[in-house]
C-alpha positions in Angstrom: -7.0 18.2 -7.6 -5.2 18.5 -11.2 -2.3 20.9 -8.8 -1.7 17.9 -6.5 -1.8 15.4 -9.4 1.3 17.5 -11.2 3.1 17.8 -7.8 2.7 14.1 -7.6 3.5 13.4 -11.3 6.9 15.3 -11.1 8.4 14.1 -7.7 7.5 10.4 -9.1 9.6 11.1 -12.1 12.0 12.9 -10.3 12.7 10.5 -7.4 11.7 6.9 -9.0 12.2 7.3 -12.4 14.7 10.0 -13.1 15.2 10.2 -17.3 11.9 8.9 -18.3 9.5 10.8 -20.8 7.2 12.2 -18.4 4.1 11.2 -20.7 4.7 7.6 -20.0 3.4 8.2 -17.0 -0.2 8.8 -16.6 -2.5 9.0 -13.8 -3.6 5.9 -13.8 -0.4 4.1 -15.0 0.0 1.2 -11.7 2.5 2.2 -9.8 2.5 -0.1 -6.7 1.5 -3.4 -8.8 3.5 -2.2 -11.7 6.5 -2.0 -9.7 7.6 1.6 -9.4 6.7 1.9 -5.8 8.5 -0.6 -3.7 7.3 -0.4 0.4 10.3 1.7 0.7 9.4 4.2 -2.0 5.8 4.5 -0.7 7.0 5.1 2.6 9.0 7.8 1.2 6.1 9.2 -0.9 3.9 9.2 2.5 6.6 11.7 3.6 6.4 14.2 1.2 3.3 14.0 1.0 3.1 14.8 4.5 5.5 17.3 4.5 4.4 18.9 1.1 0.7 19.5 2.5 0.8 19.0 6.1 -1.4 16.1 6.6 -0.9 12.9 8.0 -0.9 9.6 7.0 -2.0 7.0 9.1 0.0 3.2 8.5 -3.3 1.6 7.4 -3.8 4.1 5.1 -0.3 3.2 2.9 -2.1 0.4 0.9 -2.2 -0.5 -2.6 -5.6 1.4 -3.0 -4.1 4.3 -1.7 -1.0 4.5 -3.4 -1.5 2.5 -7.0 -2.2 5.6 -9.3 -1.5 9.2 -9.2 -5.3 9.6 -9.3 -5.7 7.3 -6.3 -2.7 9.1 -4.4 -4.2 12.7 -5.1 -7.7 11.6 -3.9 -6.4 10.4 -0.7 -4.2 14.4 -0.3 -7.7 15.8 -1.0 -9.8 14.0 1.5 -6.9 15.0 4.1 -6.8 18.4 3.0 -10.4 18.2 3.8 -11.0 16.7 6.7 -8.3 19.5 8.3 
């Protein structure tokens, strides 16, 4: 879980907040209600994701429990990766 968290840590910094000190951003920092995940970025997250470790992720699945925290984001990779 920590390897997916890092993956997800570093394309978050590299694609939303490009410059930032990475350890501003920890893994529970909010990042649907705290506004660095717009429905455009999550739907881009959702595809690397996807692509990164060939899951799928179903529409009701792209919700703000899903996708508010680094933590909650590599929970939901996991239980994919599981149920494969």
């Amino acid at each position: 879980m920590n390897e997916i968290k890092k993956t997800v840590k570093t394309y978050i910094l590299e694609e939303f907040l490009p410059g930032e000190d990475p350890a501003g951003l920890a893994d529970e920092t909010p990042l649907v209600s705290g506004g660095i995940l717009d429905s455009m970025a999550t739907l881009k997250m959702a595809a690397f994701l996807e692509s990164k470790y060939g899951i799928q992720i179903e529409a009701h699945e792209m919700n703000t429990k899903n996708f508010n925290t680094i933590d909650s984001l590599a929970s939901l990779v996991e239980s994919k990766l599981g149920s494969k």
